[in-house]
C-alpha positions in Angstrom: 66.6 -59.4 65.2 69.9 -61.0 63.6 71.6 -58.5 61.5 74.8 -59.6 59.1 77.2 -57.2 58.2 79.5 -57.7 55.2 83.3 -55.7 54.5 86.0 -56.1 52.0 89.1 -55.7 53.8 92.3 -54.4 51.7 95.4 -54.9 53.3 98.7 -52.7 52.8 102.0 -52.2 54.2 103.4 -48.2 53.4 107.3 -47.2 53.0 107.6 -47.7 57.2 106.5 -50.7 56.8 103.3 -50.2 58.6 99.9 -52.4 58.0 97.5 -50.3 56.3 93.9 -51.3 55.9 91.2 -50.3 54.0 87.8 -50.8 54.7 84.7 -51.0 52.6 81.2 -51.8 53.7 78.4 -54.1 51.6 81.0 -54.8 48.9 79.8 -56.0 45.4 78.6 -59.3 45.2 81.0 -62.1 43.6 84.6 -60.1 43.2 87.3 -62.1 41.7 90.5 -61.8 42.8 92.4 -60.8 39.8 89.6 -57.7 39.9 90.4 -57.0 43.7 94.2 -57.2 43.2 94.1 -54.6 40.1 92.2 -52.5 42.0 94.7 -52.5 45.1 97.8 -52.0 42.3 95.1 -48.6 41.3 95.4 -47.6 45.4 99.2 -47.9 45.4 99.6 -46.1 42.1 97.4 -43.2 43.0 98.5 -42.9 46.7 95.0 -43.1 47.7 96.2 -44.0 51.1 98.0 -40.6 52.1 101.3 -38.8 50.8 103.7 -39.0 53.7 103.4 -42.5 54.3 101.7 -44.1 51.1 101.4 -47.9 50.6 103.9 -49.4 48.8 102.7 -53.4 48.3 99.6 -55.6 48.7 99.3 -57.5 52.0 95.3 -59.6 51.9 92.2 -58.9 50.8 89.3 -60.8 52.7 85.6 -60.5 53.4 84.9 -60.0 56.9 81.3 -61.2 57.7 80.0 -59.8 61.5 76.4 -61.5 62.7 74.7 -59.3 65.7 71.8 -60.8 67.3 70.4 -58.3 69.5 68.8 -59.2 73.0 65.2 -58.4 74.1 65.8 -56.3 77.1 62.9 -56.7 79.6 
């Protein structure tokens, strides 16, 4: 049985200048950028992301599709 897995993928850096991601499964269908990016700009401004290191700026945002066929074990 194939089985397709779809993620949203929100990249951040925080105030050490660490990569921060956020990751959320079976995203909405169609997302414009300009929708994504406000969104992230939401994240940054609520510190969503933790206190002592929040993020400070957007990195990406990217859909990440997986496919897993699974073998027939005899």
């Amino acid at each position: 049985m194939e089985i397709t897995k779809r993620t949203l993928v929100l990249g951040f850096t925080n105030v050490l200048g660490q990569n921060v991601n956020l990751t959320i499964n079976d995203p909405a269908e169609g997302l414009e950028g300009e929708v994504v990016s406000n969104v992230m700009d939401e994240i940054i401004a609520s510190n969503a992301l933790g206190t002592e290191s929040p993020a400070t700026s957007k990195v990406e945002a990217k859909y990440v599709i997986q496919q897993v066929d699974e073998l027939e074990l005899a």
